[in-house]
C-alpha positions as a printed Julia matrix, in Angstrom:
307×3 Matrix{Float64}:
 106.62  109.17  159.88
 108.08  105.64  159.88
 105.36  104.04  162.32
 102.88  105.75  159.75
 104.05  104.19  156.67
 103.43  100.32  158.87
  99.87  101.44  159.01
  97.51   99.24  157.4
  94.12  101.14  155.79
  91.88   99.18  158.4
  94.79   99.34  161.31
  93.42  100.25  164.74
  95.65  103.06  166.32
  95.68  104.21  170.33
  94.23  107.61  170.38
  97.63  108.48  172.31
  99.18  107.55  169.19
  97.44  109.4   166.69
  97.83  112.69  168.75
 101.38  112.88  167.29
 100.18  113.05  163.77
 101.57  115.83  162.33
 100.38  118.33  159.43
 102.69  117.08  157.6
 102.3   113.42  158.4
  99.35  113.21  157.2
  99.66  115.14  153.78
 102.21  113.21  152.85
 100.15  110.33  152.45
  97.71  109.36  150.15
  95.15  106.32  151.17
  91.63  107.58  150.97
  89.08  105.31  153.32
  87.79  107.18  156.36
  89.45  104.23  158.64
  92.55  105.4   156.64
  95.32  108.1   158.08
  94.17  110.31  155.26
  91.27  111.1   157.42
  92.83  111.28  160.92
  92.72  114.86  160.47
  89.91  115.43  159.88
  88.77  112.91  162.94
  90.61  114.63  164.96
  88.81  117.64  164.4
  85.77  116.91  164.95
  85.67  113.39  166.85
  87.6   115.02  169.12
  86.49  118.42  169.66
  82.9   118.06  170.88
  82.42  119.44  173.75
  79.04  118.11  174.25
  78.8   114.82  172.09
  80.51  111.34  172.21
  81.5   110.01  168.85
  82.3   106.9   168.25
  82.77  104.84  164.81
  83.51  101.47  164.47
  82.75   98.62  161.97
  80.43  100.53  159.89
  78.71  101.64  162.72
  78.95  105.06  164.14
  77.15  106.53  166.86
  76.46  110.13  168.27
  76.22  110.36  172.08
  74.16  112.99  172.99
  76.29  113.86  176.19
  74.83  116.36  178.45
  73.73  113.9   181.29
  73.58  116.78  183.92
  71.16  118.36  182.05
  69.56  115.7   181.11
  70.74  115.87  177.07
  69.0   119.02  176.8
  70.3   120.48  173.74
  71.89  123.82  173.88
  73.06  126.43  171.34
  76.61  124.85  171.1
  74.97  121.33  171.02
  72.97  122.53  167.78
  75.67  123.07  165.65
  77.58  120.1   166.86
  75.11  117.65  166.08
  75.08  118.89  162.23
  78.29  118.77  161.91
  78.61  115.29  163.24
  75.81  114.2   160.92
  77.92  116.01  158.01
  80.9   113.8   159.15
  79.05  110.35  159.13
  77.11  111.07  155.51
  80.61  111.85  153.81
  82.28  109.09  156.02
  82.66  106.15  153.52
  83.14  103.91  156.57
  79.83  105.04  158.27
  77.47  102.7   156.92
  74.73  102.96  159.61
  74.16  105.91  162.29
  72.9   105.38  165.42
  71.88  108.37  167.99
  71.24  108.02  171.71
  71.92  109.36  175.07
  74.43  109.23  177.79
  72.92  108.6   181.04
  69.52  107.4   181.76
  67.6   110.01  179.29
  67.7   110.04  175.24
  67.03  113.68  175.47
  65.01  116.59  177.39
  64.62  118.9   174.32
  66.05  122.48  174.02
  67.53  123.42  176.72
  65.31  126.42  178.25
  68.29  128.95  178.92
  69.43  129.07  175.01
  68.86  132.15  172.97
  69.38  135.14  175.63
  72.31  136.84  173.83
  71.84  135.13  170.1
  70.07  137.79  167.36
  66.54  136.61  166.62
  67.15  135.94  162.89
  70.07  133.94  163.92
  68.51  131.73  166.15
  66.0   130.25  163.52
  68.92  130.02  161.27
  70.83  127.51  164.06
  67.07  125.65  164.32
  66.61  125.17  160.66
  70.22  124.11  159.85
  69.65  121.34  163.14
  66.58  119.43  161.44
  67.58  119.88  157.93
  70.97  118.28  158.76
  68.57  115.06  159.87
  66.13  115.9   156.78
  69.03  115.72  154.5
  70.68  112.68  155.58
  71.64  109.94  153.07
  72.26  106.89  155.11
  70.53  104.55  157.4
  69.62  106.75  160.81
  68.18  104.93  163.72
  67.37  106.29  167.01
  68.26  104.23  170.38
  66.18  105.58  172.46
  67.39  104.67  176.48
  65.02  107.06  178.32
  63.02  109.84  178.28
  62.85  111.77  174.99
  61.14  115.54  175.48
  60.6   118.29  172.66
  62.93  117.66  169.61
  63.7   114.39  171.17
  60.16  112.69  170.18
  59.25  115.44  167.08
  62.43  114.25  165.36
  61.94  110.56  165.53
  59.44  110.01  161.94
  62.99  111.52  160.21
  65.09  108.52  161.56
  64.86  104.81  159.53
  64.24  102.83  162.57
  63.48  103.83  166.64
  64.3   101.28  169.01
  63.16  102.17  172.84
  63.58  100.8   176.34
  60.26   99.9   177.67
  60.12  102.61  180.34
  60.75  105.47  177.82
  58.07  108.18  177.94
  57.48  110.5   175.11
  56.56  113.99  176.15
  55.9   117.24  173.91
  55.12  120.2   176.34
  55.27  123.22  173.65
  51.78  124.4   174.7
  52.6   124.94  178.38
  55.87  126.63  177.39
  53.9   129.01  174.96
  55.59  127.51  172.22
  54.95  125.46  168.72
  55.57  121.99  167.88
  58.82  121.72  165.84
  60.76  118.7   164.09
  58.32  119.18  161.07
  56.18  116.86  163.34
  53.55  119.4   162.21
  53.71  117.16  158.94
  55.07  114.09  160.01
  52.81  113.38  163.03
  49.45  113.21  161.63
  50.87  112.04  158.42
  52.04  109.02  161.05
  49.08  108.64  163.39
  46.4   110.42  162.11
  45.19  114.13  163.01
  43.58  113.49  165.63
  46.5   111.11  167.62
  49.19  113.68  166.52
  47.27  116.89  168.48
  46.64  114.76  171.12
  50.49  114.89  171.37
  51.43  118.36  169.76
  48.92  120.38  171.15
  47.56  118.76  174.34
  50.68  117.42  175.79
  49.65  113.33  176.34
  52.35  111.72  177.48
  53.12  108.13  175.46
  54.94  104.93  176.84
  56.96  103.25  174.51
  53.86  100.83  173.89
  52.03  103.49  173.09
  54.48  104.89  170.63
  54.79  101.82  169.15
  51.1   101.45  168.57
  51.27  105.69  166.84
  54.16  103.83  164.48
  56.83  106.85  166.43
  58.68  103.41  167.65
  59.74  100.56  165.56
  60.75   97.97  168.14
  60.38   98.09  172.28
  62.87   96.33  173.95
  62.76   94.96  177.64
  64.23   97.23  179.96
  66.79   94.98  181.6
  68.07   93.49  178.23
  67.55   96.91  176.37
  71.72   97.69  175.54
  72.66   94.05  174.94
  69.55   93.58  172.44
  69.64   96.7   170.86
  72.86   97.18  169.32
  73.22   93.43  168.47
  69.84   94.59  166.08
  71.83   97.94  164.92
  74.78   96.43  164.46
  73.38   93.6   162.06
  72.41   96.67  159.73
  76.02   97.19  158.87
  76.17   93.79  156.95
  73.37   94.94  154.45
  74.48   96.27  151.3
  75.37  100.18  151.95
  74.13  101.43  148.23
  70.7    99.28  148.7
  69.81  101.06  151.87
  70.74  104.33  150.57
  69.17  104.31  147.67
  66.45  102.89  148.96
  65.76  105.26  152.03
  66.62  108.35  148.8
  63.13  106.93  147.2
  61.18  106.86  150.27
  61.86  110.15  151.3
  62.78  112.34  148.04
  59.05  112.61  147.5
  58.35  114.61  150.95
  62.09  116.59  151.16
  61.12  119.75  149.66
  57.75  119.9   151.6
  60.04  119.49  155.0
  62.42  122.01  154.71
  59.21  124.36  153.9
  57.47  123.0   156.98
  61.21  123.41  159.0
  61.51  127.13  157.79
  57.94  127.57  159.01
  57.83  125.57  162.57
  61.29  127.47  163.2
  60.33  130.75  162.86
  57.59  130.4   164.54
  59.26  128.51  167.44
  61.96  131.7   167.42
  59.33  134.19  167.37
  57.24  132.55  170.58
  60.62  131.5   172.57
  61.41  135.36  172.09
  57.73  137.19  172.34
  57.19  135.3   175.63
  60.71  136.2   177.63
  62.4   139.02  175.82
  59.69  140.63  173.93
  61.81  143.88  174.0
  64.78  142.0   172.32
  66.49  144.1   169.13
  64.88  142.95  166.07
  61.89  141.07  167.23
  59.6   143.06  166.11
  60.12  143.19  163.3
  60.93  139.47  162.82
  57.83  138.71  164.33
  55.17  141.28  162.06
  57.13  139.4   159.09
  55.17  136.21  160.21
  51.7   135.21  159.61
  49.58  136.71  162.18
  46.12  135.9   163.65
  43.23  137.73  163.95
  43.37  140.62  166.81
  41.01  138.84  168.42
  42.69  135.34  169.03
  46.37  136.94  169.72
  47.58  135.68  173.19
């Protein structure tokens, strides 16, 4: 306890150190900042635990790793949850002033990983894809995407519900649901044409174009495109800047832009994830308990245009 009570609030600790925090330690003392040793604990946690993200926080600027570089960031089930509880910890973080996602490796991210779902129930599996984008829907502070390669699926619908997207210039931007018998997600069904137009966002949606980062930029999916050989230096000096802004402007000011579209998201969300749950399932384990009638509790199309 004594090398505790020598802690300053904003004192930097080896993680070494902080491993022999004990229960105890900690609730016997009473500082309250998330840099504090109030909140070790709870760092610990979660910081600590992912299996499948890198967290790291510092100066006011913390930043979620999506860390599956074998598989390319594809998100799986366990990766779903993780990600909204990492966004829980950097909203009630009063150190996180600005939150930055990217990639590990060479790839932002390649989308839902095709091999989720097999064992899940069906009504749980939209639950786990609703609770994913409304954790990003919900968010309260500054969220910018650093985008460092290839983002597929979820990693291009999500973008219009980040603040700013910065990309490498060699980034492609890929949405294959059709060809996997799917349906767009990410409440892009709203936010793309609401972007680009109608016509620009089923181009992408429905008929699969693949856009450069130029190309994105131009569609107003990318804020910024950054050389590809000065990409990390540039990037996160321009992120990092963000953190010297007043915290209460931004958030109150990103609460006004998007307050008026919340409640239509989460309806869109609810939709899109059903509907993704019910096509993932219907097209590789139709015979799966409870899809049936998960599925006839969805709109359904004419007998004629069913496929």
């Amino acid at each position: 306890m004594s090398f505790l009570r020598s802690l300053s609030v904003n004192s930097r600790v080896p993680w070494s150190l902080l491993r022999k925090i004990t229960n105890s330690d900690i609730q016997s003392l009473s500082a309250v900042s998330c840099g504090s040793v109030t909140n070790l604990k709870r760092n610990m946690s979660t910081e600590g635990s992912y299996e499948h993200l890198k967290v790291s926080c510092e100066d006011g600027l913390r930043v979620i790793t999506f860390n599956r570089p074998d598989k390319k960031n594809a998100l799986n089930e366990k990766m779903f949850t993780e990600v909204v509880d990492a966004l829980k910890v950097a909203a009630e973080d009063p150190n996180t002033l600005i939150t930055a996602t990217t990639g590990a490796g060479n790839v932002y991210c390649a989308g839902n990983d095709k091999t989720n779902f097999r064992t899940m129930p069906v009504t749980q599996i939209a639950d786990v894809l609703t609770k994913h984008m409304a954790a990003y829907i919900d968010f309260p502070k500054p969220l910018v995407a650093v985008i460092n390669g290839h983002a597929v699926g979820v990693g291009t619908t999500l973008l219009p519900l980040f603040d700013a997207v910065y990309a490498t210039e060699s980034a492609i931007f890929f949405t294959p649901f059709s060809s996997l018998g799917i349906v767009a997600e990410g409440c892009s069904t709203y936010t793309f044409p609401m972007l680009m137009g109608q016509g620009k966002a089923a181009e992408l949606l429905m008929f699969e174009k693949r856009a450069t980062a130029a190309e994105a930029y131009k569609l107003g999916l990318v804020t910024e495109v950054f050389p590809d050989s000065t990409f990390q230096e540039q990037v996160w000096l321009k992120v990092k800047a963000m953190t010297k802004l007043p915290t209460k402007s931004l958030v109150y000011s990103k609460k006004l832009c998007r307050d008026i579209h919340r409640e239509k998201l989460h309806k869109i969300n609810e939709a899109e994830c059903k509907r993704v749950t019910e096509r993932m399932i219907g097209n590789h384990f139709p015979d799966r308990e409870g899809y049936k009638e998960f599925a006839a509790s969805l709109p359904q199309l004419p007998e004629n245009l069913r496929i």
